[in-house]
C-alpha positions as CSV (number, residue, x, y, z in Angstrom):
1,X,11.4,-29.3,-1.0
2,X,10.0,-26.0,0.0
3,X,13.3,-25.0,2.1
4,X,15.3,-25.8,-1.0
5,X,13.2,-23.2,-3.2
6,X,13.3,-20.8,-0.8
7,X,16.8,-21.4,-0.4
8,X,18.0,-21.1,-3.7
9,X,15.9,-17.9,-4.4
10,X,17.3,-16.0,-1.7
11,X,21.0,-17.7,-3.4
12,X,19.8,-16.4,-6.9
13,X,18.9,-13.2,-5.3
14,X,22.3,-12.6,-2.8
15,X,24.0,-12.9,-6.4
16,X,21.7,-10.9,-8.3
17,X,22.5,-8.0,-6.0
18,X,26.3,-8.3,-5.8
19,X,26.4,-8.1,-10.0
20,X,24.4,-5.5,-10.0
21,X,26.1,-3.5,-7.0
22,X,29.7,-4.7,-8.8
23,X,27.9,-3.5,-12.6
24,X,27.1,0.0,-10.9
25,X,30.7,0.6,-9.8
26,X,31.9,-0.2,-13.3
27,X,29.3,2.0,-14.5
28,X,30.6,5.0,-12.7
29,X,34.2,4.1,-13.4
30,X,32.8,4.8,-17.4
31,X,31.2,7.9,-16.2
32,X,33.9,9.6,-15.3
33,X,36.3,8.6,-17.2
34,X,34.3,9.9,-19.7
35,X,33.7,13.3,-18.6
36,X,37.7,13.8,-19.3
37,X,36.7,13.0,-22.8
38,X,37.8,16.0,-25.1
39,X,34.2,15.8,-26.4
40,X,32.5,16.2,-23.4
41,X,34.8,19.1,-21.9
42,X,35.1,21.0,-25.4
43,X,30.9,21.6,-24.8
44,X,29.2,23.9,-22.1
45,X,26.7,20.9,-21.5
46,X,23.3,21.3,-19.4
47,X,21.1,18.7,-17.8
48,X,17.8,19.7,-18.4
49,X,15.6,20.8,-21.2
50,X,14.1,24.0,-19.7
51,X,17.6,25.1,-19.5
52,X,18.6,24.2,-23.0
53,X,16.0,25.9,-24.8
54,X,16.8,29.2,-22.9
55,X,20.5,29.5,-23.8
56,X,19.4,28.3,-27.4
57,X,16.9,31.0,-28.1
58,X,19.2,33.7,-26.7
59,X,22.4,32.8,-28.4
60,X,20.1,31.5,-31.8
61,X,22.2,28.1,-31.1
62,X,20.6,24.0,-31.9
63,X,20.1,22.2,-29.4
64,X,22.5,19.1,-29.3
65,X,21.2,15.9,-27.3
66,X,23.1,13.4,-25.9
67,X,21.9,10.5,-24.7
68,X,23.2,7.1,-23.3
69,X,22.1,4.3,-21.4
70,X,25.2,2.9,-20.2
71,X,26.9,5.8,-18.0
72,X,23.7,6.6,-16.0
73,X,24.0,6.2,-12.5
C-alpha cells in the first residue's frame, strides 16, 4: 500500500512539473507577444520604482503602473 502512495505522488508530481514547465512557455509566448503591443512600445517604460520617481520629478510627469500577473516570468 505504501509503494502505491509513494508511487502515485511522485506520478501526481512528474505531471505537476510538466504543466507547469508547459504553462511557463505559454506564459512567455504572452510576454512577448505583448511587448509588440502598440501600447506597450508607444511608452518609455521602466522597471523599477526608484527609477520612476526620478524621471517623474524631473519631467513633472505621473507615474503610470502597470501591473499583471499573467506575463511574469
Amino acid at each position: 500500500m505504501k509503494l502505491r502512495i509513494g508511487t502515485l505522488t511522485t506520478s501526481l508530481l512528474m505531471v505537476a512539473t510538466i504543466a507547469m514547465a508547459q504553462d511557463d512557455a505559454r506564459m512567455e509566448k504572452n510576454y512577448q507577444e505583448k511587448l509588440q503591443k502598440k501600447f506597450v512600445k508607444k511608452i518609455e517604460w521602466v522597471t523599477t520604482l526608484a527609477e520612476a520617481r526620478k524621471i517623474s520629478e524631473k519631467k513633472g510627469l505621473p507615474i503610470l503602473a502597470y501591473f499583471t500577473r499573467s506575463y511574469s516570468p
